[in-house]
N, C-alpha and C positions, 0 to 999 in steps of 0.2 A: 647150596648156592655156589657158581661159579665165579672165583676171585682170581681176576687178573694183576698182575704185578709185573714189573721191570725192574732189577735191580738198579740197570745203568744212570735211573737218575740220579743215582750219587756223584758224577763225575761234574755234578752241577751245584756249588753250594759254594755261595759267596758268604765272605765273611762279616758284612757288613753292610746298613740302610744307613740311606742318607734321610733325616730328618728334620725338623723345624728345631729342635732340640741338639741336632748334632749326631754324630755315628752309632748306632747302636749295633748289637749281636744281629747277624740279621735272623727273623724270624723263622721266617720259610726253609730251615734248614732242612738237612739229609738224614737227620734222627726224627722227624715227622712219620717217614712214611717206616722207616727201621722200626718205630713203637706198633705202628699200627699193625705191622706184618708177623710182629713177634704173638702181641695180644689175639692175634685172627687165628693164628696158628695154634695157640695153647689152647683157643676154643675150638679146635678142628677143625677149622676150616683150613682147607688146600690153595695155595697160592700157585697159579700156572703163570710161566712167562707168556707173553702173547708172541704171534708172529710178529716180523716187520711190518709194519703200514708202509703199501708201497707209496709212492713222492708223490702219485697225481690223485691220491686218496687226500692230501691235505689243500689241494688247489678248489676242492668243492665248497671250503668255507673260507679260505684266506687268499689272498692277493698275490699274484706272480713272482710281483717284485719284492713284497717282503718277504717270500719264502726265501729268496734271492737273497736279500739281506743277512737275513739270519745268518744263513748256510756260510757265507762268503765275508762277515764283517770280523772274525780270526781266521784269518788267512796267513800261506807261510811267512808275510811280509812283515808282521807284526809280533811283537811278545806276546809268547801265551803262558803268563804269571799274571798281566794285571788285571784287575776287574773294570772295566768300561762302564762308567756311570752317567747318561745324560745330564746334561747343565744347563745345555741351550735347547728351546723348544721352540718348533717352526709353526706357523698358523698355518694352515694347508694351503692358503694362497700364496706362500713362498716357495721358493725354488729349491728341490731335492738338492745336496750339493755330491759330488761326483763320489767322495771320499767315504768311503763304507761304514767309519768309525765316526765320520762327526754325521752320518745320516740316524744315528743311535738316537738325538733329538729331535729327528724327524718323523722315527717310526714310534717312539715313544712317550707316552706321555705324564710320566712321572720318573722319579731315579730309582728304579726297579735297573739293577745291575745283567751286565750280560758278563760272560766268563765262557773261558777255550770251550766249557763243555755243556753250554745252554743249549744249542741245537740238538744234539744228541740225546740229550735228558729231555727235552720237550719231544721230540718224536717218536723215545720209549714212552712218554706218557699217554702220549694219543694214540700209539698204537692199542696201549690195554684199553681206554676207550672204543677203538673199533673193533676191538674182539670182543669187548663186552655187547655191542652193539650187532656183532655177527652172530654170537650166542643166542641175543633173542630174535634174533631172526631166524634163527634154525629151530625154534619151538624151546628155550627155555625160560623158564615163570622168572626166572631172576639173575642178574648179576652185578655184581660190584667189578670196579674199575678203580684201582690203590692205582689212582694219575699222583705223579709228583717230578713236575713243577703244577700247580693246578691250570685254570686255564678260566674262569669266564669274567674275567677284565678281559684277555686280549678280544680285539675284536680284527674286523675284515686284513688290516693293512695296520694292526699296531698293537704293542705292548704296553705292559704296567700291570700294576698291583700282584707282584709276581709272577703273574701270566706271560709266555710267550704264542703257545697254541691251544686252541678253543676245543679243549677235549672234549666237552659234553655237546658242544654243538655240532662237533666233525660227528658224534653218534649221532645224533640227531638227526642229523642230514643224511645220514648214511641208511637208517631207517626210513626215513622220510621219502627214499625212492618209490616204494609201494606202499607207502599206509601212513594212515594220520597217524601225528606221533605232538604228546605235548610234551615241553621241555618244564618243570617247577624245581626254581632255585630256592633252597632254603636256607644260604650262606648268611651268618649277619652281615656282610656289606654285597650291595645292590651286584648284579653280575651285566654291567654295563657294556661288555663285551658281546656279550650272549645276545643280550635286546639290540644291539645296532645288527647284527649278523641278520637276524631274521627279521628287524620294524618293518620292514616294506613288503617282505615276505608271505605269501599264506603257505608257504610250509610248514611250519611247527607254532604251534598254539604257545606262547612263553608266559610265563607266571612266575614273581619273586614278591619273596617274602625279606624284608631286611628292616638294617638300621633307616630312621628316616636323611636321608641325603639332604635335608636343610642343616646337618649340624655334623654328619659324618659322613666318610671316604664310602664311595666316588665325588661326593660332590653336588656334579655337574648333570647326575644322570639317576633315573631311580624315583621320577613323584608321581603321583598317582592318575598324575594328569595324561599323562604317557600312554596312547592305546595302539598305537600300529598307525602307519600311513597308506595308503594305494593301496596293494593285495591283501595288506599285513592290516589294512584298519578294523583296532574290534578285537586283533590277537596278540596284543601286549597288554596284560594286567601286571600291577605292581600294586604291592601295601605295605607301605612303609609306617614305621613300627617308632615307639618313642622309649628315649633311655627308659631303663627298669623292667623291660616287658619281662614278665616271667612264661611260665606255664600254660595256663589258662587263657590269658591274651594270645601268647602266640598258635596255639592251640585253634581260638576261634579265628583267627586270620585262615588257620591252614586248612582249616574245614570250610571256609568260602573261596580260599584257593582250590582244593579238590572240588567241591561244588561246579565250580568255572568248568574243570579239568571233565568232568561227569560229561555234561550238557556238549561240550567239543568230543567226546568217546572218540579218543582213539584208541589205535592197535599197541599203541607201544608208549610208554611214561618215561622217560629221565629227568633223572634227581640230581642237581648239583649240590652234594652233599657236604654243607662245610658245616664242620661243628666248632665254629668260634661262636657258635650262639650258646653255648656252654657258659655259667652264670660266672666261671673260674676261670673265662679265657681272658689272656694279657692283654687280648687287640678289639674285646667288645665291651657292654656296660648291660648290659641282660642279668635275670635274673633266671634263667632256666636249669633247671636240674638235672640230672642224670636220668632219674624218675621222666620227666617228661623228654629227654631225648628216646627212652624207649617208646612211648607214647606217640610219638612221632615218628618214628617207624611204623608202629602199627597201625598207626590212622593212614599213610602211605601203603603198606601191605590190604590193607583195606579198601583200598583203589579199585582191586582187583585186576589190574593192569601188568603184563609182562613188563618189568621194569628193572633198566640198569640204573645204579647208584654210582656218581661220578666223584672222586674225592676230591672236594676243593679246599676250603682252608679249617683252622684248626690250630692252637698254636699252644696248647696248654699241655707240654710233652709229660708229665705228668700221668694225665687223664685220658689224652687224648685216644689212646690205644682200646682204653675202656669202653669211652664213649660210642667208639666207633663200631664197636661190635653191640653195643645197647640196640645203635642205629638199624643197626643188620638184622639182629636175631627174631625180630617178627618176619621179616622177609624168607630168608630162611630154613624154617620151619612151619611158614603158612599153606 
């Protein structure tokens, strides 16, 4: 299997989330994707850096002006030591304000921090996404994409829940040129980024699997009721899941998510792979095992589908490195 990596997303790692609770570590650190590349490695797998994804390569899924944003809200006019954390959040029928730094609660919509080196680290990550996504385009059965920062909270024209850019759906889309492509998220919390990019859509067939959004993060986005609007009506599935799911539940969700995925046949499958559905992870309430994250590859490898694996969250550093190669090793060696 072909495993994409960047190291530069280390230049991206804020020290801290703002909570209901108050400040904590913040999770999404720079030893996430460090565990998983160590663990990928000791099982033989080869880590390649990917090219640059050139700039109009990320205009296919996101917004002019946020890319704008991004690039341009540390600029040389400002300190680059402090972390930018939105406070104030605009309703989209207010007015952008001119100032680059207070538009952070414009384009954002949670206190998911930005720092000198979020752009940067979010563009190595979407690059290993569109390599992984060039890969199966050029005839191979599989590949992984070690994205970090992850990416399917952002959506068209915004950030949050660690996300700045939409790694698995810039593949997607980038697929999507010539051939049906379904996207199935397996992250435990909903990839509410992912479903706005393509609801309207019939480009990419979406399917997630998560926590149920009446009681956990997104929220706002993620119920079952959710099917696509216009082009897209018909290709948004969501099953949202109740605290405790182990194995077996999640399991039979993901064989009537693949089912879905059958009947649409496409050319090409991505996976937003996040394993905080791990029974041990800090940021979920599941009861899934190590045992059935292999299981869950396999029933994925079983697709039979040229399929990239996009790495979304995960937070159990720990495990996580393990888990993530559990994920892989049907794929493979299928």
């Amino acid at each position: 299997m072909i495993v994409f990596y960047d190291p530069g997303h280390s230049v991206h790692n804020p020290e801290r989330e703002y909570t209901s609770g108050g400040p904590i570590p913040y999770p999404e650190c720079a030893d996430r994707a460090h565990g998983i590349g160590a663990a990928l490695k000791e099982a033989g797998f080869t880590l390649q850096p990917p090219p640059p994804c050139a700039p109009e390569a990320l205009r296919t899924v996101h917004d002019g002006d946020y890319l704008d944003f991004l690039s341009a809200v540390y600029s040389n006019q400002h300190p680059h030591s402090a972390e930018l954390v939105p406070t104030t959040f605009a309703l989209r029928g207010g007015r952008r304000p001119p100032c680059r730094r207070a538009q952070a609660g414009y384009y954002g919509f949670d206190t998911t921090p930005l720092t000198p080196g979020t752009c940067s680290a979010a563009r190595a990550s979407a690059s290993s996404a569109l390599a992984g996504a060039g890969a199966l385009a050029d005839g191979a059965p599989a590949a992984y994409a070690l994205c970090r920062p992850p990416g399917h909270h952002a959506g068209r024209d915004y950030f949050g829940g660690y996300c700045y850019l939409n790694n698995a759906a810039l593949a997607a889309a980038h697929l999507a040129t010539g051939a049906r492509v379904a996207l199935i998220d397996i992250d435990y919390h909903h990839g509410n980024g992912t479903q706005d990019i393509f609801y309207e859509s019939a480009e990419v067939f979406f399917v997630s699997l998560h926590a149920d959004p009446s009681y956990q993060y997104p929220l706002f986005w993620g119920y079952a009721d959710e099917r696509g609007t216009g082009a897209g009506e018909g290709l948004n599935r969501n099953f949202p899941l109740p605290p405790g799911t182990g194995d077996d539940t999640y399991l039979a969700a993901l064989d009537q998510a693949l089912a879905l995925i059958a009947d649409f046949d496409p050319a090409y499958l991505v996976v937003s792979a996040g394993l905080d559905i791990y029974g041990a992870d800090p940021l979920g309430d599941w009861d899934i095992t190590q045992a059935g994250i292999t299981r869950v590859g396999a029933r994925i490898a079983a697709a039979g589908r040229p399929t990239l694996l996009v790495q979304e969250g995960g937070y159990n550093l720990a495990a996580l490195g393990a888990n993530t190669r559990r994920l892989l090793e049907p794929l493979a060696t299928g």
